[in-house]
C-alpha positions as CSV (number, residue, x, y, z in Angstrom):
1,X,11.3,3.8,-13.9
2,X,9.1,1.7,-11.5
3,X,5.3,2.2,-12.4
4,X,3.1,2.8,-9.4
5,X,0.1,1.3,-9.6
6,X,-3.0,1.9,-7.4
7,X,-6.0,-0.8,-6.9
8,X,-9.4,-0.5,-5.6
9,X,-11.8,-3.5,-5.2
10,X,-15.5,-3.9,-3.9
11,X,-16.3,-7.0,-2.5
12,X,-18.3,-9.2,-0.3
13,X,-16.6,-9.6,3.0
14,X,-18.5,-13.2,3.7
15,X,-17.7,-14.5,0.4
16,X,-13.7,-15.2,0.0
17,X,-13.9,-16.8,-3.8
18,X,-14.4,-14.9,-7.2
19,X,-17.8,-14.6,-6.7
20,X,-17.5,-12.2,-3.6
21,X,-15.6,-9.8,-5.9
22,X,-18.1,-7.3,-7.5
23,X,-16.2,-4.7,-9.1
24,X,-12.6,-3.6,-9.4
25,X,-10.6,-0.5,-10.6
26,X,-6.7,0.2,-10.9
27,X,-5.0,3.2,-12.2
28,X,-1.6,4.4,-12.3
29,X,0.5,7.0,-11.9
30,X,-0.1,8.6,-15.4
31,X,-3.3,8.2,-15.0
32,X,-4.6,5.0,-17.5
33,X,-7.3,3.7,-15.7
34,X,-8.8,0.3,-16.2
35,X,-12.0,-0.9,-14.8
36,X,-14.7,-3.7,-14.8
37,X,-17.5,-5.3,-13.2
38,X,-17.5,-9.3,-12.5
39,X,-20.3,-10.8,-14.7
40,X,-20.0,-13.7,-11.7
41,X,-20.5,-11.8,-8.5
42,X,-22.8,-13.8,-6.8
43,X,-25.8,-11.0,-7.3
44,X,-28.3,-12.0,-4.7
45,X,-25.5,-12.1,-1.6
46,X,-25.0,-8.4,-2.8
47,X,-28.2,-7.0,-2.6
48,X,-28.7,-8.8,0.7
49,X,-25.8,-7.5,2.6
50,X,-26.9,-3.8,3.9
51,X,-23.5,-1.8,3.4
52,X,-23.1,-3.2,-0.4
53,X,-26.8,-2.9,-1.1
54,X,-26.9,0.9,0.2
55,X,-23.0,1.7,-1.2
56,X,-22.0,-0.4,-3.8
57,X,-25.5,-1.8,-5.9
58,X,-26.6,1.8,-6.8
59,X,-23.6,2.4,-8.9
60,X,-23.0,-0.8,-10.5
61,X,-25.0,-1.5,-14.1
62,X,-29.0,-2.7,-13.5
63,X,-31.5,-3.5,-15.5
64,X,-34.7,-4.6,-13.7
65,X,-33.1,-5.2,-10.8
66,X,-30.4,-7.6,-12.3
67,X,-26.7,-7.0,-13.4
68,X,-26.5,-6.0,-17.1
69,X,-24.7,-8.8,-18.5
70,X,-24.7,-6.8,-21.5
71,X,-22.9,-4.0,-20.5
72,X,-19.3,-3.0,-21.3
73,X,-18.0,-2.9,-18.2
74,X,-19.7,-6.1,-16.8
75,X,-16.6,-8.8,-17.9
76,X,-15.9,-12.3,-17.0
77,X,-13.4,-13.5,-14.5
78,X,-11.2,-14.7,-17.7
79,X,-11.6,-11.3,-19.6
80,X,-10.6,-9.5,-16.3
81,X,-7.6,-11.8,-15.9
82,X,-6.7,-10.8,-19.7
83,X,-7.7,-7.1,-19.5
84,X,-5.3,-6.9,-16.2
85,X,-2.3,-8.9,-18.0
86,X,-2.7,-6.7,-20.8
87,X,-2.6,-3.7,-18.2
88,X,0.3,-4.3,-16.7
89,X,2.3,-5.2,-19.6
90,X,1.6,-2.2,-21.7
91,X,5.0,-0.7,-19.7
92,X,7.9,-2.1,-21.8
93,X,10.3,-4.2,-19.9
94,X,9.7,-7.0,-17.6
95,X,10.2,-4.8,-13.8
96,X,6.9,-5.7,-11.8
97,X,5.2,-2.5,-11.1
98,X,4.5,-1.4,-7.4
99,X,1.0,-1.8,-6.3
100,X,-0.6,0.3,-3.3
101,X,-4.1,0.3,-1.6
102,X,-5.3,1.9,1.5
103,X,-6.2,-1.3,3.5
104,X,-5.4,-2.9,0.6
105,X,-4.7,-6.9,2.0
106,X,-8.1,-8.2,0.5
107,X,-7.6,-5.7,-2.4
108,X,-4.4,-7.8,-3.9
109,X,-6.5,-11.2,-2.6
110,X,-8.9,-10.3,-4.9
111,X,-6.6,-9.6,-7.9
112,X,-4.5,-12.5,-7.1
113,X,-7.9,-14.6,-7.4
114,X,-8.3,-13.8,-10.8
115,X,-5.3,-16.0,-11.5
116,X,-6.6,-18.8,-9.3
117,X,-4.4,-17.3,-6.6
118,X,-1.3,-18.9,-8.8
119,X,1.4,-16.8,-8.8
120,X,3.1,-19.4,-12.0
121,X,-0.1,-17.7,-13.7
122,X,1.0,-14.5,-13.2
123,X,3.1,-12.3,-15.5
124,X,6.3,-10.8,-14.5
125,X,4.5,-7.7,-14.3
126,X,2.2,-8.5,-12.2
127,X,2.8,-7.5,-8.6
128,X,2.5,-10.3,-6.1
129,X,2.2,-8.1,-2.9
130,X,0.6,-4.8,-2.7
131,X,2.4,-1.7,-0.5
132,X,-0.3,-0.8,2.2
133,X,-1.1,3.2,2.3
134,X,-2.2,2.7,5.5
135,X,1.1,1.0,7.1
136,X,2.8,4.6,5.3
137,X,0.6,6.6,6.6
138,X,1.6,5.2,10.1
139,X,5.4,5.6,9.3
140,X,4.8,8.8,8.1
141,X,3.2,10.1,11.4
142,X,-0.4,9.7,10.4
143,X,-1.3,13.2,8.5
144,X,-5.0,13.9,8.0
145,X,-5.6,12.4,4.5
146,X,-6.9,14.4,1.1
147,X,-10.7,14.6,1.2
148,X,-12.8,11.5,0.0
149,X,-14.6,12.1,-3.4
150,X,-18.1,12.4,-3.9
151,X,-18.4,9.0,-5.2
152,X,-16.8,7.2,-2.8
153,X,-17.0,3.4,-2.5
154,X,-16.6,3.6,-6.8
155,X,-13.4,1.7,-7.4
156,X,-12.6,4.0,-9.7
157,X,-13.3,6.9,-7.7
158,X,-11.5,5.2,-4.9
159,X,-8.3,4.0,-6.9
160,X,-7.5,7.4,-8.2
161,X,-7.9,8.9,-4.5
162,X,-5.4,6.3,-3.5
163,X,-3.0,7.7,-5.5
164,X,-3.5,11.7,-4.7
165,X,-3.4,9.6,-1.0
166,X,0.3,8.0,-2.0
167,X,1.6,11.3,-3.0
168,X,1.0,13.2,-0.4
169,X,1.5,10.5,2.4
170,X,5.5,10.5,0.5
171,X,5.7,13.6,0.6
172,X,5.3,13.2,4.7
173,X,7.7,9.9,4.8
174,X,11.3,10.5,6.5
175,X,12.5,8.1,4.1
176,X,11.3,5.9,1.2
177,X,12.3,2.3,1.4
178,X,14.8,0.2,-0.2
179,X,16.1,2.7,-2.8
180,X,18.9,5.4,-2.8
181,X,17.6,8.3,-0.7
182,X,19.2,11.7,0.3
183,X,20.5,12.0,3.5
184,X,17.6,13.4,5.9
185,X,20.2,15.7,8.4
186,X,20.4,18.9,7.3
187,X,23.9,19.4,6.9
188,X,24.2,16.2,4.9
189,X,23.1,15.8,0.8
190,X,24.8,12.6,0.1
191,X,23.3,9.6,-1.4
192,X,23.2,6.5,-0.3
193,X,22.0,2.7,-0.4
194,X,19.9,2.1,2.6
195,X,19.9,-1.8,2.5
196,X,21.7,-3.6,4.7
197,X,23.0,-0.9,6.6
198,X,20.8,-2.2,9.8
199,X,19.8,-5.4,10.1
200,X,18.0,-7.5,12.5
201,X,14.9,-6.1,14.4
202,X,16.6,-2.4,14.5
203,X,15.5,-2.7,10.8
204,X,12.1,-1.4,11.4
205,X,13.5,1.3,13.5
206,X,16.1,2.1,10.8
207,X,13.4,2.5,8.0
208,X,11.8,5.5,9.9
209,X,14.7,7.9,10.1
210,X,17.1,6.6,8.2
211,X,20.0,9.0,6.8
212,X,23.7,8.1,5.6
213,X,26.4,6.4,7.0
214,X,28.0,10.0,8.8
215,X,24.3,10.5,10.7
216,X,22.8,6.9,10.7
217,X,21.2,6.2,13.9
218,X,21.9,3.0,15.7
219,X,20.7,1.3,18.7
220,X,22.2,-0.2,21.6
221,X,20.1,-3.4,23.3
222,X,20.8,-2.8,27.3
223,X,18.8,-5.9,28.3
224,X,19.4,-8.2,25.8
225,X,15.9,-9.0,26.4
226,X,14.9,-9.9,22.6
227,X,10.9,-10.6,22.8
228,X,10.7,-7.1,24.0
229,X,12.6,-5.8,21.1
230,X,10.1,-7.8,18.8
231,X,6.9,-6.4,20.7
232,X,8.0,-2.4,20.0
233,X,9.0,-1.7,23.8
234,X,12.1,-2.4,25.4
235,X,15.2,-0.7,27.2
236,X,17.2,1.3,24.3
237,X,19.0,4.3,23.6
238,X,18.9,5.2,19.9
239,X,21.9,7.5,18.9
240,X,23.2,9.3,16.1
241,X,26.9,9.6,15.2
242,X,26.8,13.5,15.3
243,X,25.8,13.2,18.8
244,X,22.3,12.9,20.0
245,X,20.7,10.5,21.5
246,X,17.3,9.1,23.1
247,X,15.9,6.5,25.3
248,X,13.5,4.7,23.6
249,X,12.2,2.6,26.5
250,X,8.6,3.1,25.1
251,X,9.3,3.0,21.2
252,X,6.2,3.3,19.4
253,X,5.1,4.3,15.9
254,X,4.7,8.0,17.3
255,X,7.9,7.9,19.1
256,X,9.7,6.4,15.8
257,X,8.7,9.8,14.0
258,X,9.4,11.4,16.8
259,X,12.6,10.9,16.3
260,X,13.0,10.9,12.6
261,X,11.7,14.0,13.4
262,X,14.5,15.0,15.5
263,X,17.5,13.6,13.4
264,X,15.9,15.6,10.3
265,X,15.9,19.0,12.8
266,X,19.4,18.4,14.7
């Protein structure tokens, strides 16, 4: 079974080497929970920019005013790297495990860092792209989100909320990608292998309300004008083999799920 794996990182957003990241936090889906505070941060940039000095400085180990290099949690950039490899491989096998954030793109920068942003340093293990909860929660028709905890902007805090946020974002998702799904149409339960049954750019249309090979949607290009396929709007009619059909001549996110919406009510 794929691990799930959740990251959190605080950082700052002017400094783009291992001494912008200040503390990071990952957790997975049965809840082990690893944490740690870079004994490198680059201290006085922190306490000078306003958001991290008022959010992030409060929380993070202090004494007079410095970091505690003498507190558990405040590691090294090596023993991060080792604590992390040691993370992921506690999960027997050699699978990489799936890694989510909510705006996550600097998040897995950050990780990636710690290993001199060498994917040859990496274990097997260790995922080399993270899945972005807020790209989801786009596809799955943008749901209001679980409530922030108390202690938000705490990695940890944060890294366990992206993983209530992953569950109940899935449970909102027509589909979920690239594995064998149960037909969405009602009057359908079959399995079936979603990759490769679209390609091309109706790929990204095909991954919003995709269902089996009796109900699978498929569109018809009336233009063949391609850059307005890549750009999201374009002259199309999207239709389903048990009958129905729509124009899509303003396809957006919203009228993706729309429709995904339709096929899973026809």
């Amino acid at each position: 079974m794929t691990r799930h794996t959740y990251l959190d990182t605080e950082y700052h957003p002017d400094r783009r080497t291992i001494g912008g990241l200040l503390e990071l936090a990952i957790t997975d889906g049965s809840g082990n929970t690893y944490f740690a505070v870079n004994a490198a941060m680059d201290q006085d940039a922190a306490r000078a920019h306003p958001w991290l000095r008022d959010n992030v400085w409060p929380h993070l180990p202090t004494r007079a005013g410095e970091l505690d290099l003498a507190h558990p949690d405040v590691k090294t950039p090596e023993q991060i790297r080792d604590d992390l490899t040691a993370w992921f491989t506690a999960t027997p096998g050699d699978e990489p495990a799936e890694l989510y954030a909510y705006y996550g793109a600097r998040d897995e920068v950050n990780l990636q860092m710690l290993f001199d942003s060498d994917w040859n340093n990496n274990h097997r293990q260790i995922p080399m792209h993270v899945n972005d909860l807020r790209t989801l929660r786009t596809l799955a028709g943008m749901p209001d989100m679980p409530p922030r905890p108390a202690d938000h902007h705490h990695p940890v805090a944060d890294a366990q909320w992206a993983k209530l946020a992953h569950e109940h974002i899935s449970r909102r998702l027509p589909t979920k990608y690239l594995s064998r799904e149960t037909c969405l149409h009602p009057d359908c339960s079959r399995d079936y292998d979603p990759s490769g049954t679209i390609t091309g750019y109706w790929m990204s249309y095909a991954n919003v309300g995709r269902v089996c090979d009796n109900h699978q949607p498929y569109g018809r290009h009336l233009s063949d004008h391609y850059p307005t396929q890549r750009g999201g709007r374009g002259n199309h009619t999207i239709t389903c083999s048990c009958g129905h059909s729509t124009s899509a001549a303003a396809w957006s996110g919203e009228a993706a799920a729309a429709w995904a919406v339709h096929l899973a009510g026809a």
